[in-house]
N, C-alpha and C positions, 0 to 999 in steps of 0.2 A: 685201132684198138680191137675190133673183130680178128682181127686178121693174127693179133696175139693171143686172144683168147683162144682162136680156132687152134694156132701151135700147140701153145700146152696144152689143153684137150686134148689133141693128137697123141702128144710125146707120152702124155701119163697113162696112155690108150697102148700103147707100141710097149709101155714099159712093162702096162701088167699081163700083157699074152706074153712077152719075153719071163716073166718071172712064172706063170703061168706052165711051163714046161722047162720041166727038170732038164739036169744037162744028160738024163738016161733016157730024154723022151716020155716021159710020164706026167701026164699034165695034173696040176692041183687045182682042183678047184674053187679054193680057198684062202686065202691071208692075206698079205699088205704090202700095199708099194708107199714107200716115201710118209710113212705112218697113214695111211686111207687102204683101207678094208675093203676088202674086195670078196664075191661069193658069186659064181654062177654055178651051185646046185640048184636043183629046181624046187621052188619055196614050198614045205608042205603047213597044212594047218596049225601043226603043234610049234614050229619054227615063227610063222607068221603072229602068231599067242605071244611067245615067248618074246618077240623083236616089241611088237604096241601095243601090251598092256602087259607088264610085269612088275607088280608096285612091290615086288619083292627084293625086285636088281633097285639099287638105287642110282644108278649111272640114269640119265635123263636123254642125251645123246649116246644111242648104239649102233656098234653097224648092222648095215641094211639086208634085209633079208637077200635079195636078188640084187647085183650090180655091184658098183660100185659107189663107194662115200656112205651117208649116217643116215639114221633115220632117227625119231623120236620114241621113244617109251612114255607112251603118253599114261600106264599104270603110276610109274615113278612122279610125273609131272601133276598127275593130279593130287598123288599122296604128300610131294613139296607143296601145292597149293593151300591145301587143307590141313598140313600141321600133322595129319597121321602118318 
């Protein structure tokens, strides 16, 4: 079972430095493989705000500032808790 997990880990790793660079050589540092969101800009504060506390986005699972896959908006998760 490692040893599957370790593949796909790999392959969806291999897949988004492949989608990662344009077929002109121009690498994006930004968007989605196989619907998982992917971002290696370098996280700034207002981005980092905007990813875990925006009770404004009502989405609760957002993608993650740095990396790849989700993070929480814990603004939205509190304001589902509370009713506001």
């Amino acid at each position: 079972m490692p040893r599957l997990m370790l593949s796909v880990v790999g392959g969806v790793g291999l897949i988004v430095l492949f989608r990662m660079l344009d077929r002109r050589g121009i690498v994006r540092p930004q968007g989605s493989v196989l619907g998982v969101p992917y971002d290696f800009r370098l996280p700034t504060v207002a981005r980092l705000k905007q990813t875990y506390w925006n009770p404004a986005d009502h989405r609760v699972v957002v993608p993650r500032v740095f990396g790849v896959g989700f993070d929480l908006n814990f603004g939205a998760l509190v304001r589902r808790v509370t009713g506001g």
